[in-house]
C-alpha positions, 0 to 999 in steps of 0.5 A: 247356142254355139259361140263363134269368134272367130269361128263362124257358127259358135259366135253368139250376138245379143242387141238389146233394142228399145221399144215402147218409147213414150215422147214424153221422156217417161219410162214404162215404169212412170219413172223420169229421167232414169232412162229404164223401159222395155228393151228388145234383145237380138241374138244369132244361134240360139241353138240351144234355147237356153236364153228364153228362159232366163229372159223371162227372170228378167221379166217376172221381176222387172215389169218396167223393162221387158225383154223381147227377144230377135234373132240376127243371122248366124254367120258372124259375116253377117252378124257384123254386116248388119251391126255396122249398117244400124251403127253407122244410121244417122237416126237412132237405129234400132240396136242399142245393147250390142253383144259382139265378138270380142275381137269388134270391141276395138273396132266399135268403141274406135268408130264411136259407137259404144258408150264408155261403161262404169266400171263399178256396175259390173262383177269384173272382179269375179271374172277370169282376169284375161277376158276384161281385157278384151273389153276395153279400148284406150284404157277404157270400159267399153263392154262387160264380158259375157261368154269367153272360149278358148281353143282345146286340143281334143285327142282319141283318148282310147287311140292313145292308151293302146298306144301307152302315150299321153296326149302331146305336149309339144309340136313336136309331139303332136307332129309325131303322133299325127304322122305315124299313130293315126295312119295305124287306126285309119285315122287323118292326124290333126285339123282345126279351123282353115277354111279362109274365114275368121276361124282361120285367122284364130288358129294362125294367131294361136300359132304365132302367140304360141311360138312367143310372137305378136301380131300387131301392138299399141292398139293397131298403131304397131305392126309386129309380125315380122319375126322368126316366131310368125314364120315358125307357128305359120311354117307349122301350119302350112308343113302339117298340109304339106306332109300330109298329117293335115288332111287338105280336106281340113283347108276347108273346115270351120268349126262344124265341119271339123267338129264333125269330122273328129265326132264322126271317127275320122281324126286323132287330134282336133283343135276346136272350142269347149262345145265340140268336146260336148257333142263328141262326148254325147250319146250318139256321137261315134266316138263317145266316151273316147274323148279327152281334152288338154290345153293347146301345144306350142314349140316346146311346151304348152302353146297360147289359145285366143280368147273367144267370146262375147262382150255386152255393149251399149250403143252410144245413141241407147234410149234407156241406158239405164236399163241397158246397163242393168240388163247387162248387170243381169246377164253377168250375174252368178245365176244367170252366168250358171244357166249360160254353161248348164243350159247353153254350153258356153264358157261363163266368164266367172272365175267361181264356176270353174271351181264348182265340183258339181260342175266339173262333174258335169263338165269335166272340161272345165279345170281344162279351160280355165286352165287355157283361159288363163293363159289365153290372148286376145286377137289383135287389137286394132280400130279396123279389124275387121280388115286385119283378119281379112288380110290375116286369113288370106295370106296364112291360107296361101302359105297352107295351099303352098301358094307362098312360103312361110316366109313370104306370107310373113313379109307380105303380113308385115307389108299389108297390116302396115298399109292398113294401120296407116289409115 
């Protein structure tokens, strides 16, 4: 299963829906009034198929409450399209366990649709501290973390050994290698995610809270984009397309496409998350064991990477809380969180697993990504994201086909986030 925030095809959606409801109010296990009974669990891109089993642990040892598993679309569009459909249903729905992209946490606890969580049910103590951020709205639980991500910067660690250079730590050196290294070896010099999409406004995002600036504040209520460090981290975007060590082709890449332009030989740098250095470094892939990987560069340093991931919810109108609670207990467990990164190849948000030595062997990424985790952001909070990333990735995109200048799209960022903040 591939998680994409912001990123179309790595977003991972769980529904947990109710079933075998009995009028009388008992649950399937003859209890009364706990709200437990059989639970139904939605999920996109289970690509690869490592849920099934760990929904049948759940099932050997809790009979009463059986987990039936449905898949929703991939696409995150989608995903979130048939979400707010069933939320906003005047009858009960058929969603009561949500697991959402991070950035819709605001976005649903906002519109009512989210229960308010107990804070002591859940291990939030044994996660990577930035990611039970991303979990709460005005102050309050409204999810538990599930998976997180954070973007890396993969490079051609062979490409760079013959060149006796380390990987880039600064803008500056990135620009330098991508013009002049990769043209040697035939290669296109840097790509992320810049098809008009989510992926899109994760990458520009990246780019301002790299140059130390903001996007929006106070939950949404404050427009923050106006700045110098907006103008320069979407100016470094939009100069990459424009001298050319971003290829124009990248314009049109969400995750897979440019996680397989970099798999497929054809790039030195590539920013993506955690699960394209693992097909990269898989047998078959053109450029295996010629990979490395190191936290995102910034102006004159190392940069900032919004946090990707999922969040486990409940809906408001949830038949058997409890239960739904308790599911969620599970999958944020040490051993299920273990089977998300070994079978699954997703980022646990327990802080334990990045310091396993046998998973690092494993996964030799990991000191990395925590690295990254830690010092990662979330995406703009805001009760109507989903707007705000549509305005987001419109404009950044025009300053990158050379439609607007850098200081233009900043302005017009300003102008339009203001109008939306006011609704």
């Amino acid at each position: 299963m591939r998680w994409i925030h912001a990123a179309g095809r790595c977003l991972l959606v769980l529904t947990v829906v109710l079933s075998g409801y009995m009028a009388s109010g008992a649950s399937a296990d003859g209890t009364h009034g706990t709200g437990r009974g059989p639970v139904t669990l939605a999920t996109a891109g289970d690509l690869t198929g490592y849920l099934r089993p760990l929904l049948q642990g759940w099932n050997r040892t809790h009979p009463g409450e059986k987990v039936t598993l449905v898949e929703l679309p991939d696409s995150p569009d989608e995903t979130h399209a048939q979400m707010v459909t069933d939320l906003r249903d005047g009858d009960r729905g058929r969603f009561d366990v949500l697991n959402i992209d991070v950035a819709w946490t605001s976005e649903f606890a906002a519109a009512g649709w989210l229960a308010p969580l107990d804070r002591s049910r859940f291990p939030l103590s044994s996660f990577l501290p930035p990611v039970v951020g991303t979990a709460t709205y005005d102050n309050k639980l409204y999810a538990v973390p599930y998976v997180t991500n954070a973007g890396l910067l993969l490079y051609r660690k062979d490409i760079l050994a013959k060149e006796g250079l380390p990987p880039p730590r600064s803008w500056a050196e990135l620009e330098h290698d991508a013009k002049t290294i990769a043209p040697k070896y035939g290669l296109d010099g840097y790509a992320g995610q810049f098809l008009p999409y989510e992926g899109l406004t994760v990458n520009a995002a990246e780019a301002v809270y790299s140059a130390g600036g903001t996007i929006l504040g106070n939950e949404g209520e404050r427009v923050t984009v106006n700045s110098r460090a907006a103008r320069e981290g979407i100016g470094f975007l939009a100069r990459g397309v424009r001298e050319g060590w971003i290829p124009k082709a990248a314009l049109s890449y969400t995750e897979q496409e440019s996680k397989q332009a970099f798999q497929d030989g054809h790039l030195l740098f590539l920013r993506n998350w955690p699960y394209s250095y693992v097909e990269a470094s898989a047998k078959g892939s053109a450029v295996a064991g010629k990979v490395g990987a190191v936290p995102l560069p910034g102006p004159a340093g190392r940069g900032a990477s919004v946090l990707g991931g999922s969040n486990l919810a409940v809906n408001t109108r949830a038949r058997h809380p409890d239960s739904a609670a308790r599911l969620i207990a599970y999958l944020t467990g040490e051993h299920a969180q273990r089977l998300v990164l070994t079978r699954g190849a997703l980022p646990p948000v327990r802080a334990d697993l990045y310091q396993d030595p046998a998973l690092i062997r494993r996964f030799p990424y990991l000191p990395t990504l925590r690295a990254s985790v830690l010092a990662a952001l979330p995406r703009p909070k805001s009760p109507h994201y989903g707007q705000v990333s549509l305005v987001v990735q419109a404009v950044v995109h025009d300053a990158m086909t050379g439609r607007t200048t850098p200081s233009a799209a900043v302005r017009r960022l300003a102008r339009e986030l203001a109008a939306i903040s006011r609704q």
